[in-house]
C-alpha positions in Angstrom: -47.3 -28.6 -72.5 -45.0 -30.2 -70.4 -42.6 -27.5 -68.5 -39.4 -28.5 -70.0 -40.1 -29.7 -73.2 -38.0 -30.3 -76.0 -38.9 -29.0 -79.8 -37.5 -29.3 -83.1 -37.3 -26.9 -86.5 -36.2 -24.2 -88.0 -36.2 -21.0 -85.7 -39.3 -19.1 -86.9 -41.3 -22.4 -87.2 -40.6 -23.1 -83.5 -41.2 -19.5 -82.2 -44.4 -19.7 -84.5 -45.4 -23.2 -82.9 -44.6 -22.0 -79.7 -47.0 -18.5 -79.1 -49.7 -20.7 -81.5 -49.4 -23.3 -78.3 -49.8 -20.4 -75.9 -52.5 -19.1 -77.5 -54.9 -16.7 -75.3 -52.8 -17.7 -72.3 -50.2 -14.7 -71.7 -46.7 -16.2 -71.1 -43.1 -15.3 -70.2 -40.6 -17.9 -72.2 -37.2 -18.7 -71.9 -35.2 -19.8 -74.7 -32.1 -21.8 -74.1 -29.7 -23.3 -76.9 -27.5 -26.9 -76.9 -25.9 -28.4 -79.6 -25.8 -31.2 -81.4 -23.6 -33.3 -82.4 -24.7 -32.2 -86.1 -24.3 -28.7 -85.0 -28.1 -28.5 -85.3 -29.4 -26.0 -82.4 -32.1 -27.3 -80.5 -34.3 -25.2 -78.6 -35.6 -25.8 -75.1 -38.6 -23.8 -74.0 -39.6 -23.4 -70.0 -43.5 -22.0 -69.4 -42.6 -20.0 -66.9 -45.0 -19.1 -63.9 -42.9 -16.7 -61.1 -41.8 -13.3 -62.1 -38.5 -14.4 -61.2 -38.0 -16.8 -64.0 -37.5 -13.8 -66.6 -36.0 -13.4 -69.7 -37.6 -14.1 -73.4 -38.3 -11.9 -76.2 -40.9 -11.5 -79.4 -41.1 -8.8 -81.6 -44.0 -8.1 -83.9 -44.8 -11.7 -84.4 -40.7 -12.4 -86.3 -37.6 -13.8 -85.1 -34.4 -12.3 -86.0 -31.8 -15.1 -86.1 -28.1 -14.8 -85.5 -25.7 -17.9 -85.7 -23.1 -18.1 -83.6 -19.8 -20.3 -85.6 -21.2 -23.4 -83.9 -24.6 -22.8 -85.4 -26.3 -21.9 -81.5 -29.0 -19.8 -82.3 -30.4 -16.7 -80.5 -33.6 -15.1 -80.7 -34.3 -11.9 -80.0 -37.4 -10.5 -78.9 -38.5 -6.9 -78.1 -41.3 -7.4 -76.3 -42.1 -9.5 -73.2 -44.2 -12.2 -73.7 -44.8 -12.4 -69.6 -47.5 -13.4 -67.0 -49.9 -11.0 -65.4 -48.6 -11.3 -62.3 -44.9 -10.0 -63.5 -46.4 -7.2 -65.6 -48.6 -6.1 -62.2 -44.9 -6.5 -59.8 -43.1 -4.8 -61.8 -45.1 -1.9 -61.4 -44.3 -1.8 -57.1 -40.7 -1.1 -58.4 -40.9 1.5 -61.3 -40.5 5.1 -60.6 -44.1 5.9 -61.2 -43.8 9.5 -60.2 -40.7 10.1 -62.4 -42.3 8.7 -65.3 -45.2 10.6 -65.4 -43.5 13.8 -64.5 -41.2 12.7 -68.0 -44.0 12.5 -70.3 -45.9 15.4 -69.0 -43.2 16.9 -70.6 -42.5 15.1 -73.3 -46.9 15.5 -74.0 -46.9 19.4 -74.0 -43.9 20.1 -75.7 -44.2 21.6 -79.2 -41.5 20.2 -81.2 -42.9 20.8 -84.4 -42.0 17.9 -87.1 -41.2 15.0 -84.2 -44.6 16.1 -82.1 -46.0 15.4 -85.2 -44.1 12.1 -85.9 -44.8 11.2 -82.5 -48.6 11.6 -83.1 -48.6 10.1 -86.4 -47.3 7.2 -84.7 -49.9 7.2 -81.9 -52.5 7.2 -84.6 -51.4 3.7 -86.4 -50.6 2.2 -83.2 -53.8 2.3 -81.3 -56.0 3.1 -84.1 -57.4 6.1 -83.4 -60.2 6.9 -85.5 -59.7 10.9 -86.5 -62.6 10.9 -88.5 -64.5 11.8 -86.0 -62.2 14.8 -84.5 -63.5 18.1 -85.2 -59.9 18.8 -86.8 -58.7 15.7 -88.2 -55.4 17.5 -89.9 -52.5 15.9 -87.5 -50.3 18.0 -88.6 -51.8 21.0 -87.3 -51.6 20.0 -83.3 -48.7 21.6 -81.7 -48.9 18.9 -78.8 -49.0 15.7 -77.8 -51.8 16.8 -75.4 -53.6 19.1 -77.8 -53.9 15.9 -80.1 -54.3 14.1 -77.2 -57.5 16.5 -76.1 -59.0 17.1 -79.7 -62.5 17.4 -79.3 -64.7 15.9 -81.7 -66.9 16.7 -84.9 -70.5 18.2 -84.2 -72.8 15.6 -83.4 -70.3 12.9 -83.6 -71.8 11.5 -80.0 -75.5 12.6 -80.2 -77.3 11.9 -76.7 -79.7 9.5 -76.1 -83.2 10.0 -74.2 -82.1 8.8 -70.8 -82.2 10.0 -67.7 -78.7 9.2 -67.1 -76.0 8.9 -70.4 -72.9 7.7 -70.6 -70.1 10.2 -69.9 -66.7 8.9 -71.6 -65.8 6.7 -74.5 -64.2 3.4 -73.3 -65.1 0.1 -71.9 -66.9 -0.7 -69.2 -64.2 -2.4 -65.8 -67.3 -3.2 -63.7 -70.6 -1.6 -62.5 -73.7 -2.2 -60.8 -74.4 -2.1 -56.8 -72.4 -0.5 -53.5 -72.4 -3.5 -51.1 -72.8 -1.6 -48.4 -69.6 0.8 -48.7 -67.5 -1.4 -50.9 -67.6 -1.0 -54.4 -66.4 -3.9 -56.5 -63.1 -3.6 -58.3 -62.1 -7.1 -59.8 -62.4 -10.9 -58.7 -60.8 -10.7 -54.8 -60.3 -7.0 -55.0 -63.4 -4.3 -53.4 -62.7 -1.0 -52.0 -64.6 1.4 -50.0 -66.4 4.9 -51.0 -64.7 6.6 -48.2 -61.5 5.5 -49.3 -62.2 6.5 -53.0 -63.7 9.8 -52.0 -60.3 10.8 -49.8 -61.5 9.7 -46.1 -64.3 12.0 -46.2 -66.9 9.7 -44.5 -69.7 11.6 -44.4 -69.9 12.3 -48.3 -69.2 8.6 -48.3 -72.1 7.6 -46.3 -74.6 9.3 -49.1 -73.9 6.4 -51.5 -73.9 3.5 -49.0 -75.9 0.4 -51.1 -75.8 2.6 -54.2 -74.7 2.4 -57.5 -71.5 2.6 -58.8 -69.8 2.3 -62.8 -66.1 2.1 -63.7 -64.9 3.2 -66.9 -62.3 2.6 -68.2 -60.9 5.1 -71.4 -57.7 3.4 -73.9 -55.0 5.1 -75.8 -57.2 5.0 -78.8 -60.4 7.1 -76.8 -61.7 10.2 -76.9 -60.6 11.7 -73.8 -63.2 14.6 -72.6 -65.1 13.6 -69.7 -68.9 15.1 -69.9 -72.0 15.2 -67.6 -74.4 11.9 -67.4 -76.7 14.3 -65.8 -77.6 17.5 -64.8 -75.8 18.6 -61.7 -74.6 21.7 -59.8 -71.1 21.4 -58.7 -70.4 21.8 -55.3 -67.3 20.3 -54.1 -64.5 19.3 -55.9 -61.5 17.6 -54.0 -57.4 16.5 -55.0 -56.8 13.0 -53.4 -52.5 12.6 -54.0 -51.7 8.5 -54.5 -49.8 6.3 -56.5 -49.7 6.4 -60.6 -50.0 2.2 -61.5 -51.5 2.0 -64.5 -55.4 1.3 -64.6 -55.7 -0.7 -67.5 -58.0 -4.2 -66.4 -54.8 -6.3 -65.9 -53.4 -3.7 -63.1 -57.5 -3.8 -62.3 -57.4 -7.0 -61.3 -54.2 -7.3 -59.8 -53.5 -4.5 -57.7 -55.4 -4.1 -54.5 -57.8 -0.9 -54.2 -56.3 0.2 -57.1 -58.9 3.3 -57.6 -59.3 4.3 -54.2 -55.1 4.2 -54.0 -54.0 6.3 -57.4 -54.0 10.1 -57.3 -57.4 11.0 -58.4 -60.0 14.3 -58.5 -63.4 14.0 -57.2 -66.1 16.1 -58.5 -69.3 16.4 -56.2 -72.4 17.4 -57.6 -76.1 18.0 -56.6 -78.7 16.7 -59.2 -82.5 16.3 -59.7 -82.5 12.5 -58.3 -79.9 13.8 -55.6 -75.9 13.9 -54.9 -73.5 11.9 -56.9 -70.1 12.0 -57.5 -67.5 11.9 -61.1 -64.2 11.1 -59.9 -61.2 11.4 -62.4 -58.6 8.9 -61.3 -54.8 9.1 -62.4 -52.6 7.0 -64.0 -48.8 5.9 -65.1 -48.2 9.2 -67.6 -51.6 10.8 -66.9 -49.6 14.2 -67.1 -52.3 16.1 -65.7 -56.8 16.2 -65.4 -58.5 19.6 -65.9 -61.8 20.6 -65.4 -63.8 22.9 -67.3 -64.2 25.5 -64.1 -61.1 25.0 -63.3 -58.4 24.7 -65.4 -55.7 22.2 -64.6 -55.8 20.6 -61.3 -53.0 18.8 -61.2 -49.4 19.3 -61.7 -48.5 21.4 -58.8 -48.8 17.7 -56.1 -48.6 19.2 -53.0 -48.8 15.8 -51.3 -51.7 16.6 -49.6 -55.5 16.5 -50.4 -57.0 19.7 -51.1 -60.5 20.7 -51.5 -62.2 23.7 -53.5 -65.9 24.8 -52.3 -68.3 25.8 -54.6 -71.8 26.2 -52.5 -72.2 29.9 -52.7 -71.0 29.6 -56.4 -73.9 28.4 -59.5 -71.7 26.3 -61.2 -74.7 24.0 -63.3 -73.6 21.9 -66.4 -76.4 20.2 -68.1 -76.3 16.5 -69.4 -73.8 15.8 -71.9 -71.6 19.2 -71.4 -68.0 18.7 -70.7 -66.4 18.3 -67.2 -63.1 18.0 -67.7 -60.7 16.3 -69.6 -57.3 13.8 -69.3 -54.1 14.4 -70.6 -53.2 10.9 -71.0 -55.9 8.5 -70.4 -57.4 7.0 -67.3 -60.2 5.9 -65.7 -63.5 7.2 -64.4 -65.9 5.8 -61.6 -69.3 7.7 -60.6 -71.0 7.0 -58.1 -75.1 7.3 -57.4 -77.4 6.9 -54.0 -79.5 3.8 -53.4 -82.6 4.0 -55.8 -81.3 6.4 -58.4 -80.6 4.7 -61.6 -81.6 1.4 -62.9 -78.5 0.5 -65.6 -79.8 -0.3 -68.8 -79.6 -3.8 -69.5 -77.2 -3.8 -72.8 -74.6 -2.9 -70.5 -72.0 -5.3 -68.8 -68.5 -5.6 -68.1 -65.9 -5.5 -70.7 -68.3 -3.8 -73.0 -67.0 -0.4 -75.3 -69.3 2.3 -74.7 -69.8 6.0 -76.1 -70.1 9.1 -74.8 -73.8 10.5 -75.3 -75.0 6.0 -75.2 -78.1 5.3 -72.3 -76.5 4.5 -68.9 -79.8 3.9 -67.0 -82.7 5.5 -66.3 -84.3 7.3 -62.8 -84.8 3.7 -60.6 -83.7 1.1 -58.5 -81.3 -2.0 -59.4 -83.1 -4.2 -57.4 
């Protein structure tokens, strides 16, 4: 469509034209009015390409029409139609921090009849699928984050016979092989272990030409976090950073994105050798617990801290729960060279389950 080009109708048929032309390409529209000499509005629609070209709105797929006494119409919209690129800038400028620390709260208060509004809500928004909680009554949570947390039915997520299962539900953001110390992020964007692991070079070096996945878990998941293998805990370490959200268009937009967000690395020793479940943070990710631990996060001293646990038999078995996110996020694990071989059902983009094959005891190559 040409930039600047000029349309004709009634308002809803040239909003509904207009998203039906822009179709699977996200845009950001501007809609300005002139009149006719017949008083007729016309409506002039710029595709706009630079965050700075902003205004536009849609809400839920209507228009709501107002006319002014010269029949200029306005259309109101109440959410942005807009770019990639705006929706990743706009991040740089919001008070991540702020936010987060806001819904925290908002999350673990009990407010009785509007927590449970609020959840209600949640539920039809994103689809969450309750039939598979092990209390599926929404009315009984008395939190956001004890809904948020609910664990699920018995047997809901049986586990395959694999050496290595999946550990969240979700999608998968990218997996497959460590070139060298960068793991792959997104088209352009690759990051290194050290960097992900909080500068600790050493424990970095152990998965150098390994294997790495990145999961991603949505507002409609089930947010527990459990064990794709045996493993005794040894280390666990706090890595402060940024809160941008981690959903795939931040993914692909923001540089190092994993390695840069506040995040909680969990090192264990298992039968094929090290490997590592890190917990990254996100834009109103309140908080991640472990099971040995409790909450890790609030306080954020600002600092990276680190808990040993070698002289400690902390051994969870495939499948058992790790930890968990209040608010969702993201979780990338990371294996040596010749330790799994990823199934071959997997690839990017793809929903997984907890409990679903991973791979098996070999080498990518």
């Amino acid at each position: 469509m040409d930039p600047e080009e000029q349309v004709g109708g009634s308002g809803e048929e040239l909003i509904e034209s207009l998203l039906k032309r822009k179709a699977g390409r996200p845009a950001f529209f501007i809609f300005t009015i002139s009149a006719k000499p017949s008083n007729d509005a016309a409506l002039r629609m710029e595709s706009l390409e630079t965050p700075r070209q902003c205004l536009g709105l849609y809400f839920n797929g209507k228009m709501a029409r107002k006319s002014h006494p010269l029949e200029w119409r306005w259309f109101s919209f109440a959410d942005f139609i807009v770019p990639d690129r705006f929706k990743v800038a706009l991040q740089y400028l919001l008070p991540k921090q702020a936010i987060t620390a806001f819904g925290g709260k908002i999350a673990g208060a009990k407010a009785g009849n509007l927590t449970t509004r609020l959840i209600r809500w949640f539920v039809g928004r994103y689809g969450v699928n309750m039939s598979e909680a092990a209390n599926a009554d929404i009315t009984s949570y008395a939190s956001f984050n004890e809904f948020f947390t609910r664990a699920l039915r018995e047997n809901a997520r049986p586990l395959a016979q694999a050496d290595f299962v999946c550990p969240v539900d979700g999608s998968i953001s990218q997996f497959g092989a460590i070139a060298g110390d960068q793991i792959f992020q997104a088209k352009g964007h690759a990051y290194s272990t050290a960097a992900l692991v909080g500068g600790d070079a050493a424990l970095a070096a152990q998965f150098d030409n390994g294997s790495f996945a990145t999961l991603y878990l949505s507002p409609k998941d089930y947010h527990r976090i459990h064990m794709p293998c045996d493993g005794r805990l040894t280390r666990m370490i706090h890595v402060p950073g940024d809160l941008f959200s981690v959903n795939p268009v931040t993914a692909r937009g923001v540089p190092g994105l994993f390695a840069r967000n506040e995040r909680v690395v969990c090192v264990f020793d298992g039968e094929a050798g090290p490997f590592v479940v890190v917990l990254v943070g996100a834009t109103i990710v309140g908080s991640m617990a472990t099971v040995w631990h409790g909450v890790v996060n609030p306080p954020r001293p600002g600092k990276v801290r680190e808990w040993r646990y070698d002289t400690q038999n902390i051994v969870l078995k495939k499948g058992e729960e790790l930890g968990r996110f209040l608010l969702g996020s993201t979780v990338v694990l990371l294996f040596p060279n010749n330790t799994i071989a990823f199934t071959n059902v997997w690839a990017a983009e793809r929903d997984v389950r907890m409990g679903e094959i991973m791979g098996n005891r070999g080498s990518l190559n």
